[in-house]
Backbone atoms as SQL, in Angstrom:
CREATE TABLE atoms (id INTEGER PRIMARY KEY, chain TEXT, resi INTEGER, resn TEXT, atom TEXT, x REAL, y REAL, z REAL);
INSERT INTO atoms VALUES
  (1, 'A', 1, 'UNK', 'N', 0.816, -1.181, 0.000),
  (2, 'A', 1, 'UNK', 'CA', 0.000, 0.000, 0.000),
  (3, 'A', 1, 'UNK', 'C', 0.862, 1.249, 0.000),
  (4, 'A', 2, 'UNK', 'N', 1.996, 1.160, 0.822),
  (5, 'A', 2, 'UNK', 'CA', 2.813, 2.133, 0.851),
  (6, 'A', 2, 'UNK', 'C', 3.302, 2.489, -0.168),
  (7, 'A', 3, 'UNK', 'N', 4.029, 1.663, -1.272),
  (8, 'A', 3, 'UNK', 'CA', 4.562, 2.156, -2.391),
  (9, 'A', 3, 'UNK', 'C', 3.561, 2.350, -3.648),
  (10, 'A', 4, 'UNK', 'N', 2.132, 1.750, -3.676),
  (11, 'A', 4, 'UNK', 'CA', 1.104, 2.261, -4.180),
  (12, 'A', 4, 'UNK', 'C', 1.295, 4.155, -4.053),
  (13, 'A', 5, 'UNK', 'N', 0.906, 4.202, -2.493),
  (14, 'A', 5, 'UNK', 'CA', 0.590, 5.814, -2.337),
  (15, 'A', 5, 'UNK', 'C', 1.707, 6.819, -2.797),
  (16, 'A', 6, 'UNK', 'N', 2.956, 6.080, -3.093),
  (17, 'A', 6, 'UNK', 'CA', 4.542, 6.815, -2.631),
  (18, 'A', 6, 'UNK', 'C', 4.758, 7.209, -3.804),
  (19, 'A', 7, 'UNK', 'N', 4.201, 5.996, -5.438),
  (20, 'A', 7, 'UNK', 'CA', 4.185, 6.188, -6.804),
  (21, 'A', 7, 'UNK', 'C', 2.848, 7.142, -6.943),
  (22, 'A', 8, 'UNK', 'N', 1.571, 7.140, -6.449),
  (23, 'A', 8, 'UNK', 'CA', 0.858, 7.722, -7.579),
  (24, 'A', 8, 'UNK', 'C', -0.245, 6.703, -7.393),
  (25, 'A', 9, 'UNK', 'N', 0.068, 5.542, -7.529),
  (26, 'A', 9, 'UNK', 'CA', -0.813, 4.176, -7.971),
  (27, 'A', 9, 'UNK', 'C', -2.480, 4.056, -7.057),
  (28, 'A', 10, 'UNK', 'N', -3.545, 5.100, -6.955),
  (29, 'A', 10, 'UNK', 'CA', -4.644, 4.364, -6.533),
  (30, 'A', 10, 'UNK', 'C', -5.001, 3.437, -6.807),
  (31, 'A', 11, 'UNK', 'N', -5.027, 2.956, -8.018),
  (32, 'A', 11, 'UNK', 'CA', -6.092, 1.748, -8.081),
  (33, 'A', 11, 'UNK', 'C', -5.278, 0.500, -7.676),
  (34, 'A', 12, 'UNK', 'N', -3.838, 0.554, -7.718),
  (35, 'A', 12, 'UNK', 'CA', -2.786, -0.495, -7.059),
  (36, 'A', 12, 'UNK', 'C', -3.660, -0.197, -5.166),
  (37, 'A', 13, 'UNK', 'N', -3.180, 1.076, -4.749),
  (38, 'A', 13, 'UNK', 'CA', -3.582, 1.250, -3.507),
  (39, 'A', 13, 'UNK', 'C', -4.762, 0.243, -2.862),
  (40, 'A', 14, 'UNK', 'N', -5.875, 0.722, -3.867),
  (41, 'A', 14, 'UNK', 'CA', -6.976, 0.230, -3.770),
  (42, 'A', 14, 'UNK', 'C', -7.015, -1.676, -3.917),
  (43, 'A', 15, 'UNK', 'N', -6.648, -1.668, -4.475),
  (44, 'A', 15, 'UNK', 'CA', -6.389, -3.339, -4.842),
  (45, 'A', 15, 'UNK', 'C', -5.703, -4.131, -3.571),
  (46, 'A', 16, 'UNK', 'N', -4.876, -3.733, -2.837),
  (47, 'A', 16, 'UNK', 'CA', -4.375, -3.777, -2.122),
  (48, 'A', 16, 'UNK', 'C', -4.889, -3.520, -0.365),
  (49, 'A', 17, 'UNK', 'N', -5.855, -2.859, -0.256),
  (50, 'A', 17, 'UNK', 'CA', -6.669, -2.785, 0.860),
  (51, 'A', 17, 'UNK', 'C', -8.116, -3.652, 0.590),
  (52, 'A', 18, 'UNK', 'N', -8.203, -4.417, -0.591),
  (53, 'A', 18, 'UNK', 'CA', -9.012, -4.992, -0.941),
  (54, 'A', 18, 'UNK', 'C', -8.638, -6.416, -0.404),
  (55, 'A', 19, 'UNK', 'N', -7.165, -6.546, -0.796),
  (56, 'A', 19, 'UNK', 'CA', -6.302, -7.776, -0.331),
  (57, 'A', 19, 'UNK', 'C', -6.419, -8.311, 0.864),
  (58, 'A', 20, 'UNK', 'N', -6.042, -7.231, 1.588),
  (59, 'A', 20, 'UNK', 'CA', -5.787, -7.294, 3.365),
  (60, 'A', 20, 'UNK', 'C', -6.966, -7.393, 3.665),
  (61, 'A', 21, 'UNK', 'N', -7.877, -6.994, 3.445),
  (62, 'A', 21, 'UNK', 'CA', -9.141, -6.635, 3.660),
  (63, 'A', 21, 'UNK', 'C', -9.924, -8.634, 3.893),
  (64, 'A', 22, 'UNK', 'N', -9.738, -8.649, 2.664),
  (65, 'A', 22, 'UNK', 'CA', -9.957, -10.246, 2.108),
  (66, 'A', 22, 'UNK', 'C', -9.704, -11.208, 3.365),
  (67, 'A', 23, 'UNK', 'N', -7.774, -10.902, 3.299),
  (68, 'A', 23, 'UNK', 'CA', -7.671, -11.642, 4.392),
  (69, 'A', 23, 'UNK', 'C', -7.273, -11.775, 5.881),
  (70, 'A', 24, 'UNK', 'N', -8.070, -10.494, 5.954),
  (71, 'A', 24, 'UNK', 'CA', -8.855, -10.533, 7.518),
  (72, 'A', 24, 'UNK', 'C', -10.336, -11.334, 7.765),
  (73, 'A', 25, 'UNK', 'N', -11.052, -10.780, 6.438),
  (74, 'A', 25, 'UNK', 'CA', -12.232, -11.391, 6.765),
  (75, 'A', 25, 'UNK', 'C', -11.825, -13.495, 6.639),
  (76, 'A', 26, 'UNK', 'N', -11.294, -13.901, 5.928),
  (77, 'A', 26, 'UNK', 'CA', -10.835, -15.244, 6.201),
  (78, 'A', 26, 'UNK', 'C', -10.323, -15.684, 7.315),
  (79, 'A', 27, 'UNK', 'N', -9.259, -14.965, 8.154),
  (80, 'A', 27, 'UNK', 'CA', -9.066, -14.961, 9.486),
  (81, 'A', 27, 'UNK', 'C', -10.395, -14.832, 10.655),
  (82, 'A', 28, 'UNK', 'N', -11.107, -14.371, 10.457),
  (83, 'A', 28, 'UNK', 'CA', -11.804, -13.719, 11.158),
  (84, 'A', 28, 'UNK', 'C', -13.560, -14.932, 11.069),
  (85, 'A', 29, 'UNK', 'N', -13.178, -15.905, 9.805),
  (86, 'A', 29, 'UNK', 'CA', -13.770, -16.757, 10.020),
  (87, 'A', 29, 'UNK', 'C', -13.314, -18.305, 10.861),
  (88, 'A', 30, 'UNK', 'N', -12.432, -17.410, 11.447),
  (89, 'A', 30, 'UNK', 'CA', -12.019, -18.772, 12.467),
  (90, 'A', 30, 'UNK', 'C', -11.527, -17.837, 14.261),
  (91, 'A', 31, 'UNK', 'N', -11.582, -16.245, 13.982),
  (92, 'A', 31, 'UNK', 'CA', -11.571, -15.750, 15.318),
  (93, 'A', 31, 'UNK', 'C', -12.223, -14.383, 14.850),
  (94, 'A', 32, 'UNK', 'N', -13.536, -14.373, 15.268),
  (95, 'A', 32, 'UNK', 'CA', -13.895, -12.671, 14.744),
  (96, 'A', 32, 'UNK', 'C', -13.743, -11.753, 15.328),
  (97, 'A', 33, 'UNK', 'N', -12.424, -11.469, 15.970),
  (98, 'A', 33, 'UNK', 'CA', -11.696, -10.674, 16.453),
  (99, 'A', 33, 'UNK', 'C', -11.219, -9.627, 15.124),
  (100, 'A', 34, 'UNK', 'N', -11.260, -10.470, 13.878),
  (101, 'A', 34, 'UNK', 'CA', -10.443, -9.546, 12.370),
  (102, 'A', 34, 'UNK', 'C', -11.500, -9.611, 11.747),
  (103, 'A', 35, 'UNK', 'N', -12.520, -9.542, 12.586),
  (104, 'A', 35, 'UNK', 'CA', -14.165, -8.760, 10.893),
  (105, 'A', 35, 'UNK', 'C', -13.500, -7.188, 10.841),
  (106, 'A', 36, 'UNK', 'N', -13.194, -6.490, 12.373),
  (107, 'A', 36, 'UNK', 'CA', -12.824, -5.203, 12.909),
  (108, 'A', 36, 'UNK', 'C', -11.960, -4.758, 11.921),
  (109, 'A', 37, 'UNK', 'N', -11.192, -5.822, 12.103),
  (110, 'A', 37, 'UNK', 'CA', -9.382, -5.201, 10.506),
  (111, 'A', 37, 'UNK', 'C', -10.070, -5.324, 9.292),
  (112, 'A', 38, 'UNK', 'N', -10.754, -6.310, 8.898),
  (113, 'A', 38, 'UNK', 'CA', -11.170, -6.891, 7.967),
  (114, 'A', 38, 'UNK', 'C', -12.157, -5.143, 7.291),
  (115, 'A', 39, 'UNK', 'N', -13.526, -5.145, 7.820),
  (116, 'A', 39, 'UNK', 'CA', -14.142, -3.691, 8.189),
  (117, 'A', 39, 'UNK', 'C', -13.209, -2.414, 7.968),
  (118, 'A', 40, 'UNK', 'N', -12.262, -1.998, 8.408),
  (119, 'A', 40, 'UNK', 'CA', -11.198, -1.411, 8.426),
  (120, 'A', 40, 'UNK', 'C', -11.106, -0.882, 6.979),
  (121, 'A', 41, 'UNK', 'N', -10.192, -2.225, 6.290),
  (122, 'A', 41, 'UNK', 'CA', -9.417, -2.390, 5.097),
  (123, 'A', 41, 'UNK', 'C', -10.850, -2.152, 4.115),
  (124, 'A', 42, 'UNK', 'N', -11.408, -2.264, 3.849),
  (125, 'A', 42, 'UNK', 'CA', -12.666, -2.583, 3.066),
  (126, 'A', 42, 'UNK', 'C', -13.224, -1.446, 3.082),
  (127, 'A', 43, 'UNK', 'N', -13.546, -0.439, 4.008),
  (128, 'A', 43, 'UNK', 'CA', -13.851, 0.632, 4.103),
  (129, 'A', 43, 'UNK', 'C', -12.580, 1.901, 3.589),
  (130, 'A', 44, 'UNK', 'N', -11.679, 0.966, 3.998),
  (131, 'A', 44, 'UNK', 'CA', -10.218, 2.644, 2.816),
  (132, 'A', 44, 'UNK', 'C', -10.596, 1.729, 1.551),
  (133, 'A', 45, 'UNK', 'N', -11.063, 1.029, 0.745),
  (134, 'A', 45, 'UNK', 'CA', -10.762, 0.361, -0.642),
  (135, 'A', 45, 'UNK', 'C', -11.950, 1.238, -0.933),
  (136, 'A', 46, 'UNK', 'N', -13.041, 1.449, 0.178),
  (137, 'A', 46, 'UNK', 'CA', -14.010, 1.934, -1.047),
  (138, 'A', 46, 'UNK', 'C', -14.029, 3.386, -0.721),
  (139, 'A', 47, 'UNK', 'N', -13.254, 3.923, 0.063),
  (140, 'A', 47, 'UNK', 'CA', -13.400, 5.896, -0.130),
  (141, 'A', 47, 'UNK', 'C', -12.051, 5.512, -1.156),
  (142, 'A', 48, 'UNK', 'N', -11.388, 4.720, -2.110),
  (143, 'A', 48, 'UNK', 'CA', -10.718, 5.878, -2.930),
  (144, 'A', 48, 'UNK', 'C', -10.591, 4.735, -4.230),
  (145, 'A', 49, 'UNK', 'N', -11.343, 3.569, -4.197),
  (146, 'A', 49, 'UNK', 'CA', -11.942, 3.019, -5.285),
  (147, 'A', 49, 'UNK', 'C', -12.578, 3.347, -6.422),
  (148, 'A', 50, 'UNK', 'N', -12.469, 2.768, -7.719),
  (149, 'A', 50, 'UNK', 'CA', -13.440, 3.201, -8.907),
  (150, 'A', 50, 'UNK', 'C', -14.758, 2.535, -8.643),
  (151, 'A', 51, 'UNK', 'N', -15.378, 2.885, -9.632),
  (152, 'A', 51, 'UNK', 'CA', -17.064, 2.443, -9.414),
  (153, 'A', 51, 'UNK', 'C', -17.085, 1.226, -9.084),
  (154, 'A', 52, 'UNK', 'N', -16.431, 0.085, -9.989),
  (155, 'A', 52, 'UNK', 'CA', -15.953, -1.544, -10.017),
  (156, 'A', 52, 'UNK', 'C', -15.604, -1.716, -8.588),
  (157, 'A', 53, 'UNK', 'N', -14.499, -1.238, -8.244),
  (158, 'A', 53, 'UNK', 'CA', -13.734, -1.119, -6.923),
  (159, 'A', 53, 'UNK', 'C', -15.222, -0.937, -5.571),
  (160, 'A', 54, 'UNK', 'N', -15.677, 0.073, -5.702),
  (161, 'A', 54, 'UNK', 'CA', -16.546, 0.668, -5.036),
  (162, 'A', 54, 'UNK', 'C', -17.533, -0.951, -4.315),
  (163, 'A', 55, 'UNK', 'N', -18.357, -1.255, -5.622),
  (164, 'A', 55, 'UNK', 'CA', -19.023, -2.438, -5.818),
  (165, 'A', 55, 'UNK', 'C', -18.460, -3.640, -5.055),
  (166, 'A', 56, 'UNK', 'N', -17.125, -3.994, -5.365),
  (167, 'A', 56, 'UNK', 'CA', -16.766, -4.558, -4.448),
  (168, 'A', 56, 'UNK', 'C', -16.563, -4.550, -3.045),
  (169, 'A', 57, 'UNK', 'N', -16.260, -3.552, -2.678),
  (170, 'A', 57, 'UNK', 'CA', -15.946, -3.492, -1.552),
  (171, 'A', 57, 'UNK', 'C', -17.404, -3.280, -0.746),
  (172, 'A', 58, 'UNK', 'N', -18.440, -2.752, -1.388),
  (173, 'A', 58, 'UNK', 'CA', -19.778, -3.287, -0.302),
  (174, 'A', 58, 'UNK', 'C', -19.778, -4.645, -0.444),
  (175, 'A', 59, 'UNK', 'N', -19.971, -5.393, -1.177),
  (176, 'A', 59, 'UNK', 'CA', -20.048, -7.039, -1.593),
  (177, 'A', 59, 'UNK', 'C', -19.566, -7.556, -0.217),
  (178, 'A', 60, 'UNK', 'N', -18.299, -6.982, 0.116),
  (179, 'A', 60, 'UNK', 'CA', -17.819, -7.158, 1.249),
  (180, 'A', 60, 'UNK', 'C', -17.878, -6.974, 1.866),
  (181, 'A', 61, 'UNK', 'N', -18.204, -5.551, 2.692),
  (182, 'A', 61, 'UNK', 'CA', -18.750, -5.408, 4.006),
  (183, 'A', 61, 'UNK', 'C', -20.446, -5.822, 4.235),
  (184, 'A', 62, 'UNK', 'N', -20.880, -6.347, 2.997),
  (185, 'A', 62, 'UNK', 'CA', -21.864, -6.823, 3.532),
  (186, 'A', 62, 'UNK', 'C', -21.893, -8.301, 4.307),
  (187, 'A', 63, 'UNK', 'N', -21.051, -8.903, 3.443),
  (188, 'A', 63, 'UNK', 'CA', -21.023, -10.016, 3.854),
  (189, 'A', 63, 'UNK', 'C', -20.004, -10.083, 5.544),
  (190, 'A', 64, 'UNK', 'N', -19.315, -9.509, 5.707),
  (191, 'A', 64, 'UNK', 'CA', -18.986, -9.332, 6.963),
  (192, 'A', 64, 'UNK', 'C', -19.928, -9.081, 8.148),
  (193, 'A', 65, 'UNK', 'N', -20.456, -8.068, 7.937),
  (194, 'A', 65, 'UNK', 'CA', -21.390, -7.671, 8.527),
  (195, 'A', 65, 'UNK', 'C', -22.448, -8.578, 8.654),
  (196, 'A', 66, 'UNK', 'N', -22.940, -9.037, 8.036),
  (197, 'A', 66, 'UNK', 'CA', -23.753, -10.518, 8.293),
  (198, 'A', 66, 'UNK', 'C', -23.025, -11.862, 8.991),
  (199, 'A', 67, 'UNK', 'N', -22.291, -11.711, 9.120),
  (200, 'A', 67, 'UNK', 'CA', -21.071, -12.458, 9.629),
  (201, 'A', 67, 'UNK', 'C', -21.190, -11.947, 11.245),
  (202, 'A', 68, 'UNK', 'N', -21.029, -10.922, 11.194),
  (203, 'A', 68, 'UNK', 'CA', -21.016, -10.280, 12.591),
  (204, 'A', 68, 'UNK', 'C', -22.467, -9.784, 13.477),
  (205, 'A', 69, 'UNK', 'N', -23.490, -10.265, 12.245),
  (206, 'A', 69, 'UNK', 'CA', -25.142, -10.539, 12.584),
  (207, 'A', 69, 'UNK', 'C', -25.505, -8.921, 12.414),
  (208, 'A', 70, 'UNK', 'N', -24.877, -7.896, 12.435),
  (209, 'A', 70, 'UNK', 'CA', -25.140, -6.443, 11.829),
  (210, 'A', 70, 'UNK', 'C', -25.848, -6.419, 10.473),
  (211, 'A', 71, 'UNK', 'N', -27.560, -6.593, 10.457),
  (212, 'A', 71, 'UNK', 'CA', -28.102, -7.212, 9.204),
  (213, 'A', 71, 'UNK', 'C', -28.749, -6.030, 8.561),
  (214, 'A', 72, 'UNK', 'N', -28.432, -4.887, 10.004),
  (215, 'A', 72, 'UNK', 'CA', -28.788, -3.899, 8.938),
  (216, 'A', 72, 'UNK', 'C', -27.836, -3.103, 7.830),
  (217, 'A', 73, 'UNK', 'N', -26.645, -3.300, 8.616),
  (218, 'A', 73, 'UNK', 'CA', -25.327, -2.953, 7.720),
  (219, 'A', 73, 'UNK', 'C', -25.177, -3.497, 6.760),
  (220, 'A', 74, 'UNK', 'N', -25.350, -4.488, 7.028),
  (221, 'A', 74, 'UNK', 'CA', -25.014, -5.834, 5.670),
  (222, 'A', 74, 'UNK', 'C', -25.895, -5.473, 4.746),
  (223, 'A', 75, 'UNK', 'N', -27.516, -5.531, 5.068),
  (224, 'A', 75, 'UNK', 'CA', -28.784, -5.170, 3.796),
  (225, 'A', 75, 'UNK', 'C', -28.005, -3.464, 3.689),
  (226, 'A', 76, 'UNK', 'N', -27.642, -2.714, 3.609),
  (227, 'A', 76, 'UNK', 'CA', -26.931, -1.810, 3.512),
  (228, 'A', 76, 'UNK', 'C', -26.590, -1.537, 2.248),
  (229, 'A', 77, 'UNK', 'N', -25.113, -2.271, 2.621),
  (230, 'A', 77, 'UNK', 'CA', -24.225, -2.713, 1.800),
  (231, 'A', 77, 'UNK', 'C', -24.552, -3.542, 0.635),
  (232, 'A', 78, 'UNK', 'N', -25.259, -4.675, 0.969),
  (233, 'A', 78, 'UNK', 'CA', -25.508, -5.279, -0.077),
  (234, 'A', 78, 'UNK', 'C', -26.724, -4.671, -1.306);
């Protein structure tokens, strides 16, 4: 992410908090202690995401959020 921001590169940036993002929420299906990181990462992918980008990253906090029984966040998002 760092050398994303250091070049220029959003949509690298973005791709990249999409990553981490990912795999927190996989972690976090075995201690949901990392929906929190997971939530986190997913939320910077979509303030500086393209529309595509954007899309994804609710996809994802919805499904977290349903994960974490937050069903209004999740119908939200999704």
């Amino acid at each position: 992410m760092q050398v994303c921001r250091a070049i220029g590169d959003v949509h690298g940036e973005a791709l990249a908090y999409n990553c981490v993002g990912v795999d927190f929420m996989k972690l976090g299906d075995m201690d949901p202690i990392y929906y929190n990181d997971s939530i986190t990462y997913h939320m910077k992918h979509k303030e500086i995401a393209d529309v595509a980008g954007k899309f994804l990253a609710h996809i994802n906090l919805g499904i977290i959020y349903n994960q974490v029984g937050d069903y209004e966040k999740s119908s939200i998002n999704h």
